[in-house]
TIKOLDO-649382 format. One record per residue: y, z, x of N, C-alpha, C in turn; residue in one letter. Coordinates in pm, whole numbers, padded with zeros to 5 digits, always signed. Layout:
YZXYZXYZXA;...
***
This chain:
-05097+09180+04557-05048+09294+04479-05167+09372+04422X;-05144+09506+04431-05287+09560+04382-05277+09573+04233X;-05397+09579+04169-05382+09580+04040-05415+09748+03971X;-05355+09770+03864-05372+09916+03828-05463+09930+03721X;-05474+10060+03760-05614+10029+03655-05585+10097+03507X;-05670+10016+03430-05635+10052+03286-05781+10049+03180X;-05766+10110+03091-05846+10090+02957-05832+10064+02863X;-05867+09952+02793-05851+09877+02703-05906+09900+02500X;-05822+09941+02432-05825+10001+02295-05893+09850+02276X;-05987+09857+02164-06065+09761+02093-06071+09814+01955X;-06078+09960+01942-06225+09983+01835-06259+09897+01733X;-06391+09876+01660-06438+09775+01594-06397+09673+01589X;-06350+09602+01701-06260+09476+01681-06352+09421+01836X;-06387+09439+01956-06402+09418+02070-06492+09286+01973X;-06464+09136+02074-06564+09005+02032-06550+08970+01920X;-06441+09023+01838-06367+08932+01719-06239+08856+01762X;-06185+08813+01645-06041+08689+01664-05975+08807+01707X;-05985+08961+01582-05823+09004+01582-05882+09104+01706X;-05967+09108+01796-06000+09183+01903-05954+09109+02070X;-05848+09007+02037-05911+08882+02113-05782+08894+02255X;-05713+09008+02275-05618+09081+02381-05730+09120+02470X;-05832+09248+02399-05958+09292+02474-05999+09187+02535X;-06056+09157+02444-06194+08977+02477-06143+08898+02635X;-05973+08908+02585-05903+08813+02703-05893+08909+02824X;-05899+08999+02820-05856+09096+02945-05993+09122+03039X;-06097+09148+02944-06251+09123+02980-06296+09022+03092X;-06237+08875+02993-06247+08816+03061-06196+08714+03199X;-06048+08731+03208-05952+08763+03329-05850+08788+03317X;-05821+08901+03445-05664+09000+03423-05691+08984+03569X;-05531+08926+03612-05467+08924+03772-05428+09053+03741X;-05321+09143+03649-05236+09218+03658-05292+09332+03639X;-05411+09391+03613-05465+09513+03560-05585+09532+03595X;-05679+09610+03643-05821+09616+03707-05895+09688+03566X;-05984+09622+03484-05954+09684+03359-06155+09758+03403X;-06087+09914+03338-06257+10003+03386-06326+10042+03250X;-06258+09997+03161-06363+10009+03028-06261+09980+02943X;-06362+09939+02803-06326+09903+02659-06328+10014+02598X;-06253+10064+02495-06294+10142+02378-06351+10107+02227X;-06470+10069+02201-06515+10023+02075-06666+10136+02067X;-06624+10194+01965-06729+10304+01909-06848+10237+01827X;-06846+10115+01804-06950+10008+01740-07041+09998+01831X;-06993+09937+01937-07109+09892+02041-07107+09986+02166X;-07104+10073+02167-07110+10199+02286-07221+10176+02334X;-07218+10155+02520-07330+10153+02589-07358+10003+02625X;-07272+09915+02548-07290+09788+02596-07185+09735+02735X;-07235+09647+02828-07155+09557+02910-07058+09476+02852X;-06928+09496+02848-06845+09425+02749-06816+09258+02795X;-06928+09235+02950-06915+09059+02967-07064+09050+02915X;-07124+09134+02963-07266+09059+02854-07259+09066+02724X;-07203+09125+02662-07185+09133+02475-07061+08989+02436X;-06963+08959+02524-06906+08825+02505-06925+08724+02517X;-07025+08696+02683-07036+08573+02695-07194+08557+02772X;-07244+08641+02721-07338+08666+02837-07374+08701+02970X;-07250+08779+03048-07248+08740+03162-07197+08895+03159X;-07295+09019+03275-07237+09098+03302-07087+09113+03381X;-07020+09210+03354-06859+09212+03362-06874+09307+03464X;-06936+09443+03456-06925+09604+03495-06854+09656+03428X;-06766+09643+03329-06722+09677+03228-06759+09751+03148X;-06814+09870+03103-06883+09955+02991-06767+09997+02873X;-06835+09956+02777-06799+09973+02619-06788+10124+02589X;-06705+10210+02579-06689+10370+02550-06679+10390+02461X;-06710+10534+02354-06649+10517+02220-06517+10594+02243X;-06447+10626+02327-06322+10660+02274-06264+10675+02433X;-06122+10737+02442-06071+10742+02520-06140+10884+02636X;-06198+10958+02571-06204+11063+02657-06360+11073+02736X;-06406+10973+02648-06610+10914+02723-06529+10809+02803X;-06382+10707+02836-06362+10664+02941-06338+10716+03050X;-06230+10800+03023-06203+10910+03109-06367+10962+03221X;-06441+11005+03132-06532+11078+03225-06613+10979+03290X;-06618+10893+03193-06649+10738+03281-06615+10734+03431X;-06517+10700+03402-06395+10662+03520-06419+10777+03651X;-06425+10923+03615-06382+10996+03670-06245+11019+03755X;-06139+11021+03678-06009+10987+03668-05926+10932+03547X;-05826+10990+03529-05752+10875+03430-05708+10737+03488X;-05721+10680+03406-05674+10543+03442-05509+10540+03405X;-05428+10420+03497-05275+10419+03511-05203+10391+03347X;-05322+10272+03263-05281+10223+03167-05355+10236+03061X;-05314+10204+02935-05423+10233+02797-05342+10131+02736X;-05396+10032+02734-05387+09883+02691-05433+09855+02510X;-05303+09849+02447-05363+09838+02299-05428+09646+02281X;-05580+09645+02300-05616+09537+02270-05610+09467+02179X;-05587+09505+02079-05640+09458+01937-05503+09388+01881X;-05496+09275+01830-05410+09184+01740-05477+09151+01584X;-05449+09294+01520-05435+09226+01372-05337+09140+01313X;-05354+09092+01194-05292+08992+01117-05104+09079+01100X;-05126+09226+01023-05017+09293+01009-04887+09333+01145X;-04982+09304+01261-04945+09325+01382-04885+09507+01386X;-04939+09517+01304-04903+09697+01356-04995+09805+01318X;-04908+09923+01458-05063+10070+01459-05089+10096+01275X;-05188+10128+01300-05233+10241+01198-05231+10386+01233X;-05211+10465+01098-05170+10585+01159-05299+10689+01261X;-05403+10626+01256-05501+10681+01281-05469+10596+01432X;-05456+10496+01459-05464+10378+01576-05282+10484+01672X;-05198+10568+01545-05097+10603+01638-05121+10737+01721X;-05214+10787+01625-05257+10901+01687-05357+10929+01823X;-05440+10796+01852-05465+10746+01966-05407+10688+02118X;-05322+10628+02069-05193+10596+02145-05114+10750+02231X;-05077+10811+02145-05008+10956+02144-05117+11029+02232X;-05281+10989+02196-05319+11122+02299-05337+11067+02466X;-05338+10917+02441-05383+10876+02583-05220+10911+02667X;-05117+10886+02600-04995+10944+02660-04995+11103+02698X;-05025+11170+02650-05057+11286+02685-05162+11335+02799X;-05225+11233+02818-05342+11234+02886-05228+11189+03078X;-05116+11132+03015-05045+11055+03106-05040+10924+03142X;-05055+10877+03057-05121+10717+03070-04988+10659+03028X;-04957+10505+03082-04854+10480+03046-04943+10360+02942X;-04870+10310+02828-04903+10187+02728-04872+10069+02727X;-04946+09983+02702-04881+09808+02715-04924+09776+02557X;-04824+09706+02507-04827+09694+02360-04800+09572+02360X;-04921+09471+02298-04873+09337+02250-04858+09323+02128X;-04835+09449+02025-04784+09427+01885-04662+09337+01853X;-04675+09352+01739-04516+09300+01672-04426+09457+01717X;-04502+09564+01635-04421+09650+01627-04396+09736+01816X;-04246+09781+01806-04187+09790+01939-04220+09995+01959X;-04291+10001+02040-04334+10101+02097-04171+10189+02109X;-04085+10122+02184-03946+10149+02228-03842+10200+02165X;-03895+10111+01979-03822+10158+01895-03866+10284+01791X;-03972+10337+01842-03989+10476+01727-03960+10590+01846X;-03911+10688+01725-03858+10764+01817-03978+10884+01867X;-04095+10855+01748-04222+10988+01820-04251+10913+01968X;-04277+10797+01918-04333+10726+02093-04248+10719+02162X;-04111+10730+02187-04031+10760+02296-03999+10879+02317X;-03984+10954+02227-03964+11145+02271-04118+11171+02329X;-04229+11127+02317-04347+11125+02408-04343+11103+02526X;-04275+10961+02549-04265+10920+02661-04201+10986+02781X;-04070+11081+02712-03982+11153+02756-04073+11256+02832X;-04124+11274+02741-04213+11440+02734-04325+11442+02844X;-04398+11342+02849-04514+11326+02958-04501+11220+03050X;-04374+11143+03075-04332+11081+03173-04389+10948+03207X;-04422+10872+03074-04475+10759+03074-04401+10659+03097X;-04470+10547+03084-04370+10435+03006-04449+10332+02902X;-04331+10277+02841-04424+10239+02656-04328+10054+02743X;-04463+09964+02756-04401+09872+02826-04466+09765+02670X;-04371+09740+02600-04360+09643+02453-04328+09465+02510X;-04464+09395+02545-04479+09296+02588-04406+09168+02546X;-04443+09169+02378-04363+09139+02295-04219+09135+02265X;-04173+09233+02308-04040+09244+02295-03931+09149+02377X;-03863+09077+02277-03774+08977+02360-03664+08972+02409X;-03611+08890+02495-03475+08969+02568-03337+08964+02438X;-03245+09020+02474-03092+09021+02440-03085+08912+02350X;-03049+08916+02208-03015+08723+02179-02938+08650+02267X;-02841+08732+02312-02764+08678+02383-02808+08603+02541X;-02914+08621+02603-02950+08590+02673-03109+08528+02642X;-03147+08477+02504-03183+08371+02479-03123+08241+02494X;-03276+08166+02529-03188+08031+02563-03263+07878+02475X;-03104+07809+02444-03139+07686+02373-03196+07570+02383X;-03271+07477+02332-03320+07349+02368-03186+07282+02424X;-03204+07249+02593-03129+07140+02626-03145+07031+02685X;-03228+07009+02723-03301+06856+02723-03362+06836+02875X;-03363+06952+02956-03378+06987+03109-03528+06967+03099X;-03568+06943+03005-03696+06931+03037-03767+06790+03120X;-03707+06712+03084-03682+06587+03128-03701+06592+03247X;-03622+06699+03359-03633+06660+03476-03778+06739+03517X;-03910+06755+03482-03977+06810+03484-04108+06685+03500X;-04145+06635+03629-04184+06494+03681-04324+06529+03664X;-04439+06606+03645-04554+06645+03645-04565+06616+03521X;-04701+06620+03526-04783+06563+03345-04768+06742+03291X;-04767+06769+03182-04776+06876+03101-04894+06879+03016X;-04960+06923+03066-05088+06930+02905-05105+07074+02799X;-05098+07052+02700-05125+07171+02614-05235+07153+02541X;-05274+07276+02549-05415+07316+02484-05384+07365+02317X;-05368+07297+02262-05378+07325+02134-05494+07361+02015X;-05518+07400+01903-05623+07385+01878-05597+07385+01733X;-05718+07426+01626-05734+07348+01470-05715+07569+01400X;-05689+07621+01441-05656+07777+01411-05622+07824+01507X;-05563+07983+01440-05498+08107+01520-05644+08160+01609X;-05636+08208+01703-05722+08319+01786-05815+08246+01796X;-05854+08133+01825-05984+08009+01872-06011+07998+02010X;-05958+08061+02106-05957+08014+02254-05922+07924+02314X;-05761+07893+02284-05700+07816+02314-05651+07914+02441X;-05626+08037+02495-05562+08044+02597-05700+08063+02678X;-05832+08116+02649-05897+08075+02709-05957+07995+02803X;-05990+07850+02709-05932+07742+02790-05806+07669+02852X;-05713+07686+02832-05638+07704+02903-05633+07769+03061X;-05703+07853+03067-05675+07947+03175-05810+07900+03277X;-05924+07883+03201-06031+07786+03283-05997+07706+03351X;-05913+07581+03226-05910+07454+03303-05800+07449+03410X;-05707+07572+03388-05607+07586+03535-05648+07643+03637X;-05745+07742+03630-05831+07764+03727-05933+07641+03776X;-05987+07569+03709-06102+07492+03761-06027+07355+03787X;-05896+07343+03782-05818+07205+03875-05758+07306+04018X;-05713+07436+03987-05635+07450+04120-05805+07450+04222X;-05944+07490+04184-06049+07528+04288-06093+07364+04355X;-06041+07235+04228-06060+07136+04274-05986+07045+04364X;-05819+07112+04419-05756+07081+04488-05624+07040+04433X;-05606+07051+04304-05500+07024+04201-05397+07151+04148X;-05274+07115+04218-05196+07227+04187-05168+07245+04011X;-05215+07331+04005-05201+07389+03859-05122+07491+03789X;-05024+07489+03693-04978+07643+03642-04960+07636+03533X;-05014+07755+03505-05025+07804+03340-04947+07845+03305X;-04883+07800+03180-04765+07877+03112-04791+07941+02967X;-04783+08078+02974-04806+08193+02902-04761+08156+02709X;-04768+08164+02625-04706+08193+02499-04717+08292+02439X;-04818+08375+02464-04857+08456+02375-04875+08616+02448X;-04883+08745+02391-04897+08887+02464-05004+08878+02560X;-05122+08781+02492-05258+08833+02607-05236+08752+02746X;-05201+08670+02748-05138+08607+02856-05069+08626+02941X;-04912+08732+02904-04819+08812+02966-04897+08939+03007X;-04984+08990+02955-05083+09096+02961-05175+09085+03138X;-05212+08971+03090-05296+08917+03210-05257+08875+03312X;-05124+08856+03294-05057+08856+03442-04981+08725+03452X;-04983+08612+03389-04914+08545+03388-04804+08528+03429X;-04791+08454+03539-04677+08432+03617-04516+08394+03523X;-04529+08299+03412-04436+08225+03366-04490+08230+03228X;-04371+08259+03140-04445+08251+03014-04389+08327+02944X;-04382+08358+02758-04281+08381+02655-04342+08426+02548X;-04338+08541+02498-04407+08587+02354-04338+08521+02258X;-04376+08383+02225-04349+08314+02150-04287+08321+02008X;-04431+08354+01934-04366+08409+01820-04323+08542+01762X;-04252+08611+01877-04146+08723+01806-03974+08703+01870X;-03986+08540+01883-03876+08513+01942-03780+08473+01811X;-03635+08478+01753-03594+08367+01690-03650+08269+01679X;-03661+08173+01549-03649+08036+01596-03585+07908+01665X;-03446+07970+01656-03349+07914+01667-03379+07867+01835X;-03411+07958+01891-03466+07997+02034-03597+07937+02100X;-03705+07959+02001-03824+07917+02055-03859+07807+02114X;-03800+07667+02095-03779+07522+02179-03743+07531+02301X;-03658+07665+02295-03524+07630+02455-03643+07774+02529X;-03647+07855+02474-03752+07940+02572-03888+07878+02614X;-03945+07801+02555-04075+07744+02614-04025+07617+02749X;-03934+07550+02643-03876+07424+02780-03843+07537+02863X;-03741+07646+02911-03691+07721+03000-03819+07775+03117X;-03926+07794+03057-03994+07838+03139-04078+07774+03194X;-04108+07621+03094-04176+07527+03188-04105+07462+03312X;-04009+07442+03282-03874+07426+03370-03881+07541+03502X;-03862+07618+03441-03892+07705+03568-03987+07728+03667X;-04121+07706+03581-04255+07705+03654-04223+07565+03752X;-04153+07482+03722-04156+07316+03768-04078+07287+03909X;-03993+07417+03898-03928+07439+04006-03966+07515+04118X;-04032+07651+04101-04041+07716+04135-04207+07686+04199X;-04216+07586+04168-04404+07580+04181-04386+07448+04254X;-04360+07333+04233-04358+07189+04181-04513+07153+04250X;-04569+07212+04073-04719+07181+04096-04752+07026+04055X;-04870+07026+04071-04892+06852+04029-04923+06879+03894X;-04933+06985+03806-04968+06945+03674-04934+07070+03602X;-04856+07084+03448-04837+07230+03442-04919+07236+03270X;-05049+07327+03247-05102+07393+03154-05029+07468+03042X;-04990+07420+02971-04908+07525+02872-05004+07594+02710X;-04982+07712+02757-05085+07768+02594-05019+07771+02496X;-05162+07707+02408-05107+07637+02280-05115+07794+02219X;-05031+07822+02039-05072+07939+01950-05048+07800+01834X;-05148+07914+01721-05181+07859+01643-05222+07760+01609X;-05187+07643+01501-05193+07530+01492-05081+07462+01401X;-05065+07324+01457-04963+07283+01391-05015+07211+01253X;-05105+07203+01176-05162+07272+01035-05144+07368+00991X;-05136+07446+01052-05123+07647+01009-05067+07669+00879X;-05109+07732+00783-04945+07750+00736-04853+07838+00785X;-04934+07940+00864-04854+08070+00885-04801+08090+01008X;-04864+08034+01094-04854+08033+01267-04789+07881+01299X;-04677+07876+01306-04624+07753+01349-04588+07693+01428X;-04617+07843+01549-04547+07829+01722-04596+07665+01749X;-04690+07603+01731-04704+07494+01802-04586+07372+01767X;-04499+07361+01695-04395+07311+01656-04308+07301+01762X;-04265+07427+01803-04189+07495+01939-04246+07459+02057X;-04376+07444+02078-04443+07464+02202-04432+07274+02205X;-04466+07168+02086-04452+07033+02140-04330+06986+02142X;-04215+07058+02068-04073+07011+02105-04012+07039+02235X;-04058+07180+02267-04006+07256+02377-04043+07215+02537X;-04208+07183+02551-04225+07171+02628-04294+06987+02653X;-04278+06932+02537-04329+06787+02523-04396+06728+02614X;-04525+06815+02584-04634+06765+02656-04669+06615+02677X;-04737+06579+02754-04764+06420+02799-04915+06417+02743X;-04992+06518+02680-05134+06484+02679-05135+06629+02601X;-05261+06641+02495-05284+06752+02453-05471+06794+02477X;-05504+06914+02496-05653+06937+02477-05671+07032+02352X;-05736+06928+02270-05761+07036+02104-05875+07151+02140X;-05867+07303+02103-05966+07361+02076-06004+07371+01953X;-06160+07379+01920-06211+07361+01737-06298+07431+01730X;-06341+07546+01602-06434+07576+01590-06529+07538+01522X;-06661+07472+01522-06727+07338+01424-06771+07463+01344X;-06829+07570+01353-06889+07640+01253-06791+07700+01137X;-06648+07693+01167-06527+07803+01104-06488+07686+00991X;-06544+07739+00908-06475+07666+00753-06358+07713+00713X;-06316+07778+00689-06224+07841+00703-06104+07908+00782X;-05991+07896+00749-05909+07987+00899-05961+08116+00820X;-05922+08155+01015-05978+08261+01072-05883+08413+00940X;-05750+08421+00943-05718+08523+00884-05679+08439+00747X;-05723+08346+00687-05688+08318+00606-05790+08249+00484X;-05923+08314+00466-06064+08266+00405-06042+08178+00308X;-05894+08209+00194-05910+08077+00110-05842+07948+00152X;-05807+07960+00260-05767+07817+00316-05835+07707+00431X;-05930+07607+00410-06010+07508+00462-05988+07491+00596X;-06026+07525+00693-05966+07472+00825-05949+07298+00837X;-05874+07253+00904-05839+07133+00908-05981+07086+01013X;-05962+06976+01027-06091+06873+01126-06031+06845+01245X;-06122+06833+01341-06035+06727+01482-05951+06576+01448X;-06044+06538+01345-05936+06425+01339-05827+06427+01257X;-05829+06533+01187-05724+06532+01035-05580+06623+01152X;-05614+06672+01266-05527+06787+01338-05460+06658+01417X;-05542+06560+01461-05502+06482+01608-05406+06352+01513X;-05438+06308+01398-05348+06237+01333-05212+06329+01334X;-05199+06411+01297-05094+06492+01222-05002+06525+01407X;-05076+06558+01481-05025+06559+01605-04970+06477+01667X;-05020+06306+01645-04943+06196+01674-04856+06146+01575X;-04858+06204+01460-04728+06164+01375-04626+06253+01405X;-04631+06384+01462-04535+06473+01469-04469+06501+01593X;-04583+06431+01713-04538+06409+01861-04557+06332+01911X;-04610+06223+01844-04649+06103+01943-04737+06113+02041X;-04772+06262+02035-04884+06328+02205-05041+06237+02133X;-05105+06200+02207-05248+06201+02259-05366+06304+02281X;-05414+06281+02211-05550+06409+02233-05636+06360+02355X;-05648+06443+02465-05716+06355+02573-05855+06404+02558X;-05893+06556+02516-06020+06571+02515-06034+06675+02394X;-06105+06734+02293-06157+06842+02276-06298+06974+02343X;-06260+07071+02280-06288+07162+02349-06354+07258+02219X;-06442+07325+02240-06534+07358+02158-06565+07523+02175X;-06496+07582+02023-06507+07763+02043-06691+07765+01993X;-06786+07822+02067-06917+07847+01991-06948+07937+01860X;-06851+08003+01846-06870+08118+01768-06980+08078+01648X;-07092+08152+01644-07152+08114+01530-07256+07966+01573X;-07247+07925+01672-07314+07834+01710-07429+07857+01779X;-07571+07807+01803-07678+07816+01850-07594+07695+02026X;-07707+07705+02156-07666+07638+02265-07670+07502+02209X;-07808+07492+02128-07837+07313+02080-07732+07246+01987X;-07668+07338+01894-07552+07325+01806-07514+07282+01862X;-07417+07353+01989-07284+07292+02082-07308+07163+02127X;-07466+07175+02236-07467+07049+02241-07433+06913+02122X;-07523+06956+02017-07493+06837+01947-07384+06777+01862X;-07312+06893+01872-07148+06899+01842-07069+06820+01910X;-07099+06823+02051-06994+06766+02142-07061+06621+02175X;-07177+06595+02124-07247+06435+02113-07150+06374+02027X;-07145+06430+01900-07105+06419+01787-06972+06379+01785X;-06861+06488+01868-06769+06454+01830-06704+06352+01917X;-06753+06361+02042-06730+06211+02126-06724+06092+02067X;-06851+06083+01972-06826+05965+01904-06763+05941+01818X;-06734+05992+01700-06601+06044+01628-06490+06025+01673X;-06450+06065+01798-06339+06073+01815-06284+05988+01900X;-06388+05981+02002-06362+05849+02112-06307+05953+02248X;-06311+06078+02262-06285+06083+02369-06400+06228+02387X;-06363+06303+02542-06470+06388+02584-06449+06497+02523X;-06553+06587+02499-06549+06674+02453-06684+06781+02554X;-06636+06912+02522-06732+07009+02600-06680+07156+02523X;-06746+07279+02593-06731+07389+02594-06719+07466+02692X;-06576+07505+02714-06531+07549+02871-06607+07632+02903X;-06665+07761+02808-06743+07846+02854-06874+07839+02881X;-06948+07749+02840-07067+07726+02850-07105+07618+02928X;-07015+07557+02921-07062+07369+02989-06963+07431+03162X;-07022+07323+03227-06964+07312+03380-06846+07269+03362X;-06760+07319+03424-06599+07327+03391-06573+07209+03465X;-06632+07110+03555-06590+06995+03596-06561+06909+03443X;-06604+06920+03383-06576+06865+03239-06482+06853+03187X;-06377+06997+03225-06241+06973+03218-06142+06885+03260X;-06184+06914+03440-06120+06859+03535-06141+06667+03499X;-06282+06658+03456-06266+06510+03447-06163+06472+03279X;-06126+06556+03217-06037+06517+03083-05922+06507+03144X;-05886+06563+03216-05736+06533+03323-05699+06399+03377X;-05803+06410+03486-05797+06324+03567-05836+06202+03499X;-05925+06183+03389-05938+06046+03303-05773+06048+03226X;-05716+06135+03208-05582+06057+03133-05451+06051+03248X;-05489+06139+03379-05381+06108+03438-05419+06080+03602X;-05474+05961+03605-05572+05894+03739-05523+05924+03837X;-05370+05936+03891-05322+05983+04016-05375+06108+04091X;-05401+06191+03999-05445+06338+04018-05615+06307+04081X;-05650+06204+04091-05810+06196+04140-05810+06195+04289X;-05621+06157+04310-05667+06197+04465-05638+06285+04525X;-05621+06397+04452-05609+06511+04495-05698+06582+04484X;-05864+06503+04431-05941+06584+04397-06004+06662+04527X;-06106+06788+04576-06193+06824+04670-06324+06825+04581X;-06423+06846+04654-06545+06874+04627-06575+06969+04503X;-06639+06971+04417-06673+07070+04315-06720+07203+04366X;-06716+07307+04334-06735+07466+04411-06942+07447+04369X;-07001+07508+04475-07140+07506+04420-07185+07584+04281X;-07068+07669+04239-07120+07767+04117-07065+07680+03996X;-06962+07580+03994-06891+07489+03911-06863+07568+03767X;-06841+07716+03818-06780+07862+03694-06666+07904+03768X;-06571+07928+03666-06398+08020+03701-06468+08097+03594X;-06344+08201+03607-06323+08362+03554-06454+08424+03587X;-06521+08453+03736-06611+08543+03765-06521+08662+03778X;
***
């Protein structure tokens, strides 16, 4: 399927938490060929060398109309990157929106707030023949669906990537380590929770938290279920949100009832004292998260996984010395460390899968 091309809203946010739609699209989109960022901060930068070190071709614009000439062409889409805490435009952020529609661009919105439901952004839409595609937005209640216990028939190990805060790179890794088992010969599928995920193309998968609650158990089982059928891969990846510490973000509640994982992979940030949108509240520890996880699911932490932010290379290293021993099991950094690292946290908790292993790729990197 070809992918369409789009440009991605950041401003002053591109390589932060609440920037972290951009960050993810940067760094892989099946569904969208993405030809620039908009962040007026860092104009002129490579938006994979300013994330991870690693040129993208990607150039940082300050606004929509230096992409444009960029491009030489408009692009199909104008992708609102950015996830603040409030989850909605600003009036300055609506008036941006409004001109790239004019420009003819159609919008993908992973807000809370529904593009669909104001009536300036749909008499726009009318007007210049777009479409306002609200990612977020969930189906019919009525065609929500309940926890019914189908999960059961779902014979593959499930692992979720959970982690110790909101916006840590939990779908990140996630999306590595399903890439770096399917390159090792291990059928793999990722299941979506969150906008940047559905954004990116995600085959299977549920904007979690703008669902009911009542709902959120039976929509995550529904779609792992579905992936289980429709795939019957040898192992299915499910992305973790938030943390089940949080106070505020609780999807992971939903995500271990719903999809009752057989194994979990924690992501942590060692430098983040604090949550991320929440400064007077202490972030929890790997071990204070992985207790509370086996009292509340009985799941297993098979490995942790390590966000750098704020970290020097020698830090990480000695972080993940550190917490091995601490914790008793492996630990790495998907982005930095050789992603076989992953593949061996798998295959050490679920040994059958070793014989499905192939050879390691000579570059031993996903998301080029």
């Amino acid at each position: 399927m070809k992918r369409r091309t789009a440009v991605v809203y950041a401003e002053a946010f591109f390589g932060t938490p609440d920037g972290k739609t951009a960050n993810g699209l940067v760094r892989h989109s099946e569904k969208y060929e993405i030809l620039a960022v908009i962040d007026s901060t860092k104009v002129g930068l490579d938006a994979g060398e300013f994330l991870d070190e690693r040129p993208s071709g990607i150039p940082i614009c300050a606004d929509l109309a230096d992409a444009i000439a960029l491009c030489g062409y408009v692009p199909d889409f104008f992708i609102i990157g950015v996830a603040p805490l409030s989850g909605l435009l600003s009036q300055r952020e609506r008036g941006v929106v409004l001109g790239a529609m004019g420009r003819g661009m159609s919008i993908v919105n992973g807000l809370h707030e529904f593009l669909n439901e104001d009536l300036e952004f749909t008499a726009a839409a009318a007007t210049f023949g777009v479409r306002l595609l609200d990612v977020r937005r969930p189906r019919a209640k009525k065609d929500l669906r309940m926890f019914s216990g189908r999960i059961d028939e779902v014979t593959c190990p499930r692992i979720a990537v959970l982690g110790t805060d909101g916006a840590i790179g939990k779908r990140t890794t996630a999306t590595i380590l399903t890439q770096a088992l399917v390159e090792r010969g291990i059928s793999a599928v990722l299941v979506g929770t969150g906008q940047t995920g559905l954004i990116q193309g995600a085959r299977y998968g549920v904007a979690l938290d703008a669902i009911p609650c009542q709902f959120c158990s039976g929509e995550v089982e529904a779609v792992v279920v579905e992936a289980f059928e429709a795939e019957r891969p040898d192992v299915i990846i499910v992305e973790g949100q938030g943390a089940l510490s949080h106070p505020a973000y609780l999807s992971s509640t939903f995500i271990l009832r719903g999809a009752r994982p057989d194994a979990v992979i924690l992501q942590h940030a060692p430098a983040r004292r604090m949550l991320g949108d929440f400064p007077d509240v202490p972030a929890p520890t790997p071990l204070s998260e992985i207790a509370l996880l086996r009292a509340f699911a009985g799941v297993e932490v098979i490995g942790l996984t390590i966000n750098h932010e704020d970290m020097t290379d020698a830090e990480v290293s000695a972080a993940i010395i550190l917490y091995e021993l601490e914790l008793g099991i492996p630990a790495t950094d998907a982005l930095t460390r050789p992603v076989a690292r992953l593949v061996d946290m798998v295959v050490g908790a679920f040994p059958a899968l070793g014989a499905k292993l192939i050879a390691e790729p000579l570059s031993g990197r996903v998301l080029e």
